[in-house]
N, C-alpha and C positions, 0 to 999 in steps of 0.2 A: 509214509516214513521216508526223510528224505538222507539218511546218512547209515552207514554202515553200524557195525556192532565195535570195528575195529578205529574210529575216528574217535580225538579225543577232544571231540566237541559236542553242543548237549545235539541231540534228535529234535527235528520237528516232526509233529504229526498232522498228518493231512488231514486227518476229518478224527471225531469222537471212535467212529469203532476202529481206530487203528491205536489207540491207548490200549495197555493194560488193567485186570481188572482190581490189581491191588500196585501197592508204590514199593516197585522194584528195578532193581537197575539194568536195564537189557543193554544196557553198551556202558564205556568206560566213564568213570565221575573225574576222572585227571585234570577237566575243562574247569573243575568248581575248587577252587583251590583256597579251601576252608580254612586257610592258615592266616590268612589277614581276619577275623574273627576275633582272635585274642588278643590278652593284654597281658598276660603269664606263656612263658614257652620252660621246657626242661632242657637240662643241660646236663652233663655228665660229671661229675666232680672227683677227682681223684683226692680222697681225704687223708688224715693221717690215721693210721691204724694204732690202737695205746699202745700197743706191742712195740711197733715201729719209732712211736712217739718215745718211748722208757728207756728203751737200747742206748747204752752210753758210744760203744762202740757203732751206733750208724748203720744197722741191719737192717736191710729189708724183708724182712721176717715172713709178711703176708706173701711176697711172690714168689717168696723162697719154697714156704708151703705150698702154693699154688703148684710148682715146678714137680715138689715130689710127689704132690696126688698123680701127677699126669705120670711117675714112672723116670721123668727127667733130672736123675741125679747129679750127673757132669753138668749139667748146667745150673741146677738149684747151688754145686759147690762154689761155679765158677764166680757166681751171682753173691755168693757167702766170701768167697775170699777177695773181693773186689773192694770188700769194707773192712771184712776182720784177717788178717794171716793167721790167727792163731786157734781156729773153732776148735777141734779138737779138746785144746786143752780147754777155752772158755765153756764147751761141753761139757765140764767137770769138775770146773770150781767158780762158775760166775755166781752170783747169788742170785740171778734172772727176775732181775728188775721187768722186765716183759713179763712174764709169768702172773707178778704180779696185779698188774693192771688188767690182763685180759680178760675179756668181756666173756669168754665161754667161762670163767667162772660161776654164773650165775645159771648156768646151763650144762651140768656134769664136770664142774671141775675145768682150773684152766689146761689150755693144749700142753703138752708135756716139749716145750719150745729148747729148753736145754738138752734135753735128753735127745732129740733131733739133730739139733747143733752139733752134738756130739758124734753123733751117727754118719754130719756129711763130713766131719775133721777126719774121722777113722777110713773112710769112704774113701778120699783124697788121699789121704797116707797110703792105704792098699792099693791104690790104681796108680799109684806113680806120678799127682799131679805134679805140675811145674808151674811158674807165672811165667807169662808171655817175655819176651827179651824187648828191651826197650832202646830207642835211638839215643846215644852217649850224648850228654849235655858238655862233656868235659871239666863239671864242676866237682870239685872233693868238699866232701861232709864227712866231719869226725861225730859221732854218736857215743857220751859218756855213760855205760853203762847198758845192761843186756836184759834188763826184765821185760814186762809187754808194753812199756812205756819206751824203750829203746830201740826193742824189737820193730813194733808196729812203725816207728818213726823213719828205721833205717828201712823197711820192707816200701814204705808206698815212695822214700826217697828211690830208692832203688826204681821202681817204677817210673817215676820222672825222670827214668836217666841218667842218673848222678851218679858218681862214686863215692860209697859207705864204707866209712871203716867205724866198727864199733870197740870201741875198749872197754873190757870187764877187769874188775879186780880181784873177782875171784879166780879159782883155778881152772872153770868149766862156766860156761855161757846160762845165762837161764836165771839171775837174778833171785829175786825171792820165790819165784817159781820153784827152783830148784832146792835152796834150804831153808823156804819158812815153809813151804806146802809138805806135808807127807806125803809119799807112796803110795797109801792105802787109798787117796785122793787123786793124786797123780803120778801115775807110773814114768818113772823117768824115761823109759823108751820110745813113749808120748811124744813130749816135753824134748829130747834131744831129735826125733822125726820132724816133728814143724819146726825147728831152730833150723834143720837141715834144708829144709824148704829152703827158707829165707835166705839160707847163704846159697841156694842154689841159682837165686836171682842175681846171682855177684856179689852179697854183701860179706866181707869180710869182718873176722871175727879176730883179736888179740885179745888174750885172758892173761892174767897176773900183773896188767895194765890200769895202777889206783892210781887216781889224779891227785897232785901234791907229791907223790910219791914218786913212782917210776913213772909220769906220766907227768910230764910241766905244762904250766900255761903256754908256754914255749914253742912245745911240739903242734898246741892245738892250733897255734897262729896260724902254719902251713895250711891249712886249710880254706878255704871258700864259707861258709859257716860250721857253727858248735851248736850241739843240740845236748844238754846235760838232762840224764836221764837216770839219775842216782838210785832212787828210790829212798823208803822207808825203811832202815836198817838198824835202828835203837829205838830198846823199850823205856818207855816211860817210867821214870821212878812212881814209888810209892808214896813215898813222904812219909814215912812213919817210924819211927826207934826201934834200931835193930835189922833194918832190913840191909845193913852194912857185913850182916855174919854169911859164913861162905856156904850152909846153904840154905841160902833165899837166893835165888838164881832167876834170870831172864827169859821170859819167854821164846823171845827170837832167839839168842846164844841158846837155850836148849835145843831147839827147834832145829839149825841149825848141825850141832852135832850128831844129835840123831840121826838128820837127815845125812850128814856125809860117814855113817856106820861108825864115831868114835863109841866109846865105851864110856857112859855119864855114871857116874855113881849116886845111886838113889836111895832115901828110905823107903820103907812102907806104904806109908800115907804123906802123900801128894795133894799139898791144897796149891788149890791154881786162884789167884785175884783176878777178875774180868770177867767179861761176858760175850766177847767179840771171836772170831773165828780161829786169830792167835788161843786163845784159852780152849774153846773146845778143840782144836789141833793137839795142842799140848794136852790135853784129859785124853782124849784117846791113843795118844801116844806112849803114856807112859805106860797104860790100860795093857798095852800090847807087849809090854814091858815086866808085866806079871804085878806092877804096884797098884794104892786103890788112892786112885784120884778124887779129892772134893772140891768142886768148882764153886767159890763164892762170890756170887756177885750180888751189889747194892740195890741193883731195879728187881723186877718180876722179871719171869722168862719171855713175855709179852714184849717188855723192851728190850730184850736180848740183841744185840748187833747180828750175832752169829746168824748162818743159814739156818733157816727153817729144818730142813731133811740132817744138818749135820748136828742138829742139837736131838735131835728125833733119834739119831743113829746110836749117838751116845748114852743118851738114854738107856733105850733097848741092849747096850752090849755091860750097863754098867755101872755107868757112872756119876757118881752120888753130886747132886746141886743140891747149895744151899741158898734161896735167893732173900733179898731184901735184907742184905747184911754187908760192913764193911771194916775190913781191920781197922785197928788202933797198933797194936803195937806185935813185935815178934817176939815170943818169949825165950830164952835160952836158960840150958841148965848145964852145966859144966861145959860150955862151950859151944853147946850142939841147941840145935832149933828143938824146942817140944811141944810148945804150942803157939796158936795165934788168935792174941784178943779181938774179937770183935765190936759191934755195937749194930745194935737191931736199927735196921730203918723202915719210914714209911713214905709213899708216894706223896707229893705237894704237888705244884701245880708246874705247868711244861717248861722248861728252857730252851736256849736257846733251841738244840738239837729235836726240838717238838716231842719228848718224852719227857714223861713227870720225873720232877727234879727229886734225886734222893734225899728224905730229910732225915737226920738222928732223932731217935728215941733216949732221950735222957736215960738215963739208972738202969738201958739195958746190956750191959756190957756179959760178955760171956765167950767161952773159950773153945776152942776147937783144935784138938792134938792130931799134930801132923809132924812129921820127920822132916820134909825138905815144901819151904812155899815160893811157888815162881811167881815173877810179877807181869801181867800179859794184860794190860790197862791199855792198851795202845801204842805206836810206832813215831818216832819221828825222825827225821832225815839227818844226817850231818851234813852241815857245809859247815865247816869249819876251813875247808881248804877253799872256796869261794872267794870273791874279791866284794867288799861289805856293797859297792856300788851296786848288785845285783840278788842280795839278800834283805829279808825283813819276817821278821817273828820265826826263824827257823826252815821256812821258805826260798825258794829264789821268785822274787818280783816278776810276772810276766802278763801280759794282757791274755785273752780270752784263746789266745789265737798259740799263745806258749811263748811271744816274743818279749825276751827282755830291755831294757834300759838300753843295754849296750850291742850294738850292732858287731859282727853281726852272731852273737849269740842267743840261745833260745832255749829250754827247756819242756819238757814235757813229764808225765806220769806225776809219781806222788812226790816228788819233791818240787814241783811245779803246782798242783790240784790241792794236795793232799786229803783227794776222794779214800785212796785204800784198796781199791781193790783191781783185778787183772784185769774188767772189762772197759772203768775209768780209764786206765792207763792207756790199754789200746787206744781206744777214743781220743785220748788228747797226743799219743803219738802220731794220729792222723792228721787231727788239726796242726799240728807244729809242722812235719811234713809239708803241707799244703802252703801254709806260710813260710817257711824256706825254699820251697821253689820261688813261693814268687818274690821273692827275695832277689833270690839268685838271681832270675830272669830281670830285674829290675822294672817288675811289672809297680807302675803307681798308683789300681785302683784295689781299694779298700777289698777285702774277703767279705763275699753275703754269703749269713748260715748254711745257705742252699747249698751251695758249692762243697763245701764239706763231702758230700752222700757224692761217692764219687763212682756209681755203680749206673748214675745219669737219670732215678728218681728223684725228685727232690723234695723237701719237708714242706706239707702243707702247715698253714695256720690251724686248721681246724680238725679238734681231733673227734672220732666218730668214738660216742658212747654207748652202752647198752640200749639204753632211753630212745634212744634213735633209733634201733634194729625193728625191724616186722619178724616180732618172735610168730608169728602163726605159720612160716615156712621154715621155725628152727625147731631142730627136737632135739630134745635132751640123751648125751649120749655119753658114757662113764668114761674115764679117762684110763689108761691102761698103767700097770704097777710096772715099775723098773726091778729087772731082777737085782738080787744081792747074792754075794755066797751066805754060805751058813754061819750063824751066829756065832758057832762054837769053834770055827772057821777063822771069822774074826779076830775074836780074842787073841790067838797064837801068832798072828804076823802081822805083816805088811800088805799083804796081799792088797789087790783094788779089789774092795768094796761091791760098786755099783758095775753091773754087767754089761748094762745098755741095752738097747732094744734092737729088734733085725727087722730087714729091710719091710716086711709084709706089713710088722706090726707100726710102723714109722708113715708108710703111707695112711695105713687108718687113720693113724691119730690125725696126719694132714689133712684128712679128709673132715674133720672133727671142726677145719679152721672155716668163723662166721666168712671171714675175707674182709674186713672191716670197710666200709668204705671205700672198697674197690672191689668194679667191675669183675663179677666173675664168668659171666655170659649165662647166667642160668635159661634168661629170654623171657623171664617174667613181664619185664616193658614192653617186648615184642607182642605176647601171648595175648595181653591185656589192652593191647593201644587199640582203641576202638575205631578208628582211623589207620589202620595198617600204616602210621607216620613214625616205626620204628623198626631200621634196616639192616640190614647186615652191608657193612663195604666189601666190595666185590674185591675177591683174592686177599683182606686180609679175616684174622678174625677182630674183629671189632663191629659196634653197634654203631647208628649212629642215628640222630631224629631227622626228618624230612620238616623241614618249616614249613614248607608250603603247603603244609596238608596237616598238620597238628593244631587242632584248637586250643590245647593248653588246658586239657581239666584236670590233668596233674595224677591220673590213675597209672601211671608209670613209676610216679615218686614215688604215690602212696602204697605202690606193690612191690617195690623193690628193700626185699630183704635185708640187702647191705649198706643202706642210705649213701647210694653212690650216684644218685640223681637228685637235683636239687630243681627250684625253679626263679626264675627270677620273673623281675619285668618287663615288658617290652612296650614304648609306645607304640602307635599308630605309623609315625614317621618312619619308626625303625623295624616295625614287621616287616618288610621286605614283601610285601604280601606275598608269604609264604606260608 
């Protein structure tokens, strides 16, 4: 034997009895560099998670979770406001479009991702977070209007440096947050804690500031750009005889009062038209109000708009649904509402909105006696004070990005989208943000989606499905129930509802998440690579494959849990004989 044990060249043996008597390797294989072999090599692929993929708002959902198994809250938060300012509140009234895609669905129910969200907003508010202070651009941005459409837009402006001034026209900041959402939903101390954030970043705040009004096109010139952030503020008529008597009243204008403690005069029985989250708001508002609310809506509860858990909650505390019905007319008797005719429907085939379209039932008309019916069908914007150059169908005109016709104005939320809801809003006050710097800055290349995700993840194409996981390293594990107070509790206030989870039971559920598509180090490719051709990099944590020594039989793909390893081709030219 002419080489050591420690040389990483093969041995020669000098004669037969200096072999061994079976084939094992008495010094290093490093010299046979079995990676020119293949024609397939694996590769790591950072996919998109449906969670991540669903999020209007631009969450990084799976590293977020990641963060909190490990006990890394300040950082899971920092990582959470880096996309949303507003978790907290998105905590407890998004309708978690994530939730619904999530692939631990099919495996104990999905991760309880809102109820999370909520937990690093409260988290944040408790610890006294701050966002970081940023180098002065010297540019001024007026922001019309304070919902999370205004919000989101003035906070990541803020961020870029810029100087925010937001103008509200109501009396107190917080948009439809503040008088179409209840109490029982969102606690105003919430709600005015993250507003405080936000101004904590410099963005400054004037209320009793309505455009048209006390607030002219005039003032907005001063500015560097205009970001109009109006929202959704009127309910859609009914269209029907009689809804002109005083009381048939509006969902939002009740919603509203309520919510700023006036004193609404109500009857009895409360029929509410709609099916969307305004309607059940309004049902259990009144509910809390000692009236008995009937909610009629023309689809099944199946197509309901409204959230899942707040049609659920209503239910439970109450409140009578009548579905697959829709008025015709209000009936009045000396004056006063007494009842409201309907007409039976049944499901046809989908429209636009991908839900079977209500059809009427001929000869089924039929009545339903109520004292006062609100009409809560839907929201839409005013601009009436708008300039027509930047308006169409009740909208202001803006590409993808929130930028209008006219330079250099822009809007975002729902009088921009007209999605509806507080986590849309965020979302496109990001986007609009991001196109306003680069505005400002007079950058001229085009916005790619990627850039959006400003937390420095960026959106794969490809989203990881169930179908893809190696369920034989996943087990089924129940998803944990969010507390409430008491039923009877309920009924009598405002109080909030939903209690949230603590910190113990928050990393559980984290621990619950598949990790979609991203790396979570379990070390299954390592465990399994039959060629020890998968590493650890020295001083980080991260894996990585050794070419020169991987034949490519793909038992790293096929053992990895997460389908966070894929494989491709490789010629001959291009193994690198590795």
């Amino acid at each position: 034997m002419r080489r050591s044990a420690t040389d990483d060249k093969a041995i020669v043996f000098g004669s037969e009895s200096e072999m061994p008597i079976s084939a094992i390797s008495l010094a290093t294989t490093l010299f046979n560099k079995t990676g020119s072999w293949k024609n397939i090599e694996p590769f790591y692929s950072d996919k998109m998670p449906p969670c991540n993929n669903m999020c209007p708002s631009g969450e990084d959902i799976v590293i977020q979770l990641s963060l909190i198994k490990q006990g890394r809250f300040k950082e899971a938060v920092d990582l959470l406001k880096s996309e949303n300012p507003l978790p907290a509140i998105c905590g407890r009234v998004c309708p978690h479009f994530c939730e619904q895609e999530c692939n631990r669905e099919s495996l104990g129910k999905s991760i309880a991702i809102r109820a999370i969200e909520r937990f690093l907003g409260d988290y944040a508010l408790e610890k006294g977070w701050r966002p970081r202070k940023q180098n002065k651009s010297g540019k001024k941005v007026a922001v019309v209007g304070s919902g999370p459409g205004g919000l989101s837009c003035a906070h990541f402006l803020a961020r870029y440096g810029h100087r925010v001034t937001v103008f509200e026209a109501l009396s107190k900041p917080g948009g439809m947050m503040r008088v179409g959402i209840p109490s029982y939903r969102l606690p105003r101390d919430v709600l005015d804690a993250e507003i405080g954030q936000i101004e904590s970043s410099g963005v400054r705040i004037e209320c009793g500031a309505r455009l048209g009004e006390s607030l002219s096109w005039k003032d907005l010139s001063k500015f560097d750009a205009v970001c109009l952030a109006t929202g959704f503020h009127r309910s859609r008529a009914l269209g029907i005889p009689g809804e002109d008597l005083d009381a048939v009243l509006s969902g939002v204008d009740l919603l509203r009062k309520l919510n700023a403690g006036k004193r609404v005069k109500l009857g009895k029985r409360v029929g509410i038209i709609g099916g969307g989250n305004t309607a059940v708001d309004v049902a259990r508002s009144v509910l809390r109000l000692g009236k008995s609310p009937i909610v009629l809506y023309r689809r099944t509860r199946r197509e309901m708009p409204a959230i899942v858990e707040e049609i659920d909650d209503a239910i439970e505390e109450g409140v009578e649904f009548h579905f697959l019905v829709s008025p015709i007319r209000v009936i009045a008797r000396a004056g006063k509402v007494s009842r409201v005719e309907c007409l039976r429907m049944r499901l046809g085939p989908p429209d636009e909105s991908g839900r079977r379209r209500p059809i009427p039932i001929k000869g089924s008309e039929f009545k339903v006696k109520v004292d006062n019916l609100v009409a809560a069908i839907g929201e839409v914007a005013d601009t009436s004070f708008m300039p027509e150059s930047i308006k169409k169908n009740g909208k202001v005109i803006v590409d993808k990005y929130g930028s209008t016709p006219v330079k250099p104005v822009f809007a975002c939320g729902d009088v921009a989208t007209g999605e509806g809801t507080v986590t849309h809003a965020i979302g496109s006050g990001k986007f609009a943000a991001v196109a306003i710097d680069r505005f400002l800055r007079g950058s001229k290349k085009g916005i790619r989606p990627g850039t959006i995700r400003l937390s420095g993840r960026q959106y794969s194409d490809y989203v990881t499905r169930f179908e893809d996981l190696n369920i034989d390293y996943l087990e089924e594990i129940e998803r944990p129930s969010q507390p409430k107070i008491p039923l009877s509790e309920r009924r009598k206030g405002f109080k909030e509802v939903n209690q949230g989870l603590d910190s113990s039971t928050v990393i559980k559920e984290a621990d619950r998440c598949f990790s979609c598509g991203t790396c979570d180090y379990c070390e299954n490719c390592l465990i399994y690579c039959p060629d020890l051709a998968v590493r650890w990099k020295r001083g980080k944590k991260a894996l990585w494959f050794s070419y020169d020594y991987c034949k490519g039989c793909g038992i790293c793909s096929t053992e990895c849990p997460r389908d966070a390893i894929e494989m491709r081709e490789v010629s001959k030219a291009d193994s690198r004989g590795q």
